[in-house]
C-alpha positions as CSV (number, residue, x, y, z in Angstrom):
1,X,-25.2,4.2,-2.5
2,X,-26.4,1.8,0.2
3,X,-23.9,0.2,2.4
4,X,-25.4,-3.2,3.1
5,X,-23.4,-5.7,5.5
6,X,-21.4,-6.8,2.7
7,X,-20.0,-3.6,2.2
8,X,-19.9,-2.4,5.6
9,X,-17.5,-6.0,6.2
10,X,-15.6,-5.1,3.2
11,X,-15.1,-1.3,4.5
12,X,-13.7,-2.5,7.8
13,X,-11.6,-5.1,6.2
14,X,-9.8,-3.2,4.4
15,X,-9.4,-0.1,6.9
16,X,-7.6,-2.6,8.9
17,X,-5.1,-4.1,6.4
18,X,-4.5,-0.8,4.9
19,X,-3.8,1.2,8.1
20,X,-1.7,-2.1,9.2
21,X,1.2,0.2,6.7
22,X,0.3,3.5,8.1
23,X,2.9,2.9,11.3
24,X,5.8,2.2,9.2
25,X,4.6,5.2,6.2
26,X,5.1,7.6,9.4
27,X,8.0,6.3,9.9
28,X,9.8,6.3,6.7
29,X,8.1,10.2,6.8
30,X,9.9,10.8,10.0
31,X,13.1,8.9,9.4
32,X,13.7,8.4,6.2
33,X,15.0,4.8,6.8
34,X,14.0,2.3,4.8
35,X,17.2,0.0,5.1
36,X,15.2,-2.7,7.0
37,X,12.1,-3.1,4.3
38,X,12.7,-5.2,1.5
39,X,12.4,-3.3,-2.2
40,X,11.1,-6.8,-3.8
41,X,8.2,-6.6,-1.1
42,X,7.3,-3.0,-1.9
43,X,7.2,-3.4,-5.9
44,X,5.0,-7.0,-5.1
45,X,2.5,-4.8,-2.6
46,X,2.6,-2.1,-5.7
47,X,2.0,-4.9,-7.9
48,X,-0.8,-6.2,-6.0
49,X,-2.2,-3.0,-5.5
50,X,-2.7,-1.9,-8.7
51,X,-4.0,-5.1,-10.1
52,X,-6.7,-4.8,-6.9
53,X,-7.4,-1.5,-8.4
54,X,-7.9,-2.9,-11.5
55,X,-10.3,-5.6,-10.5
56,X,-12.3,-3.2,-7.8
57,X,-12.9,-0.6,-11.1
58,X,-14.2,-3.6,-13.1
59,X,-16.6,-4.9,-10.2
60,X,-17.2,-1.2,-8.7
61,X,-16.5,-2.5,-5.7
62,X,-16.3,0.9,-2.7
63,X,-14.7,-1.4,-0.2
64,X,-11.9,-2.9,-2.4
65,X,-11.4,0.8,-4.4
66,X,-11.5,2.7,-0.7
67,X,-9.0,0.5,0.6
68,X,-6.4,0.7,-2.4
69,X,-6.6,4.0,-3.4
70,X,-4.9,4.4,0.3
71,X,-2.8,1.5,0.1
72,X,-1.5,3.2,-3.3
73,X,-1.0,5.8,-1.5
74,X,1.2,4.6,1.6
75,X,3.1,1.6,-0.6
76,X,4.1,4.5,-3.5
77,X,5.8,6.6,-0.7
78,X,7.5,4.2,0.7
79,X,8.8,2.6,-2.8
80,X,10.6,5.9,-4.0
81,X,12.2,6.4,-0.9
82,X,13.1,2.9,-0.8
83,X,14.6,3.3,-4.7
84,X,15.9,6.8,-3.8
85,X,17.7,4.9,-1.0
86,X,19.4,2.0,-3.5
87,X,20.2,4.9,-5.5
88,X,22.3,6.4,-2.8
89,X,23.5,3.1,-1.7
90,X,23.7,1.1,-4.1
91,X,21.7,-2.8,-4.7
92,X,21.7,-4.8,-1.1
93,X,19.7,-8.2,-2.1
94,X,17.1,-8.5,0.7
């Protein structure tokens, strides 16, 4: 596959929105806190995510899969803590 400017754009766009999570994945890892992010935010960014998936496997798009797939994988962690946590706690509206 050749990456062409297009691509390479695409690659470091979405390298920098999806490691723009990675901070607070660590520290939900760390902490296990997650009182302070909002559950209706998480399930929207899963949402979103999966329908990006979705359009990036139509269009075979590397940029818009790349940056997903690792999205997917930072916004999943963070969701079933998060529901774990309203489990435990019990439904807070954010």
């Amino acid at each position: 596959m050749e990456l062409d400017p297009t691509t390479i754009i695409g690659l470091c766009a979405g390298t920098c929105t999806t490691f723009a999570m990675a901070p607070q994945a660590w520290k939900v890892w760390r902490t296990k806190q997650v009182d302070q992010i909002s559950l209706r935010m998480l399930v929207l960014m899963f949402v979103g995510i999966l329908l990006w998936l979705t359009y990036g496997t139509i269009i075979a798009d590397l940029s818009i899969l790349w940056a997903n797939v690792v999205a997917f994988f930072f916004v999943s962690y963070m969701l079933v803590v998060k529901v774990k946590d309203v489990r435990v706690r019990g439904w807070k509206h954010d």
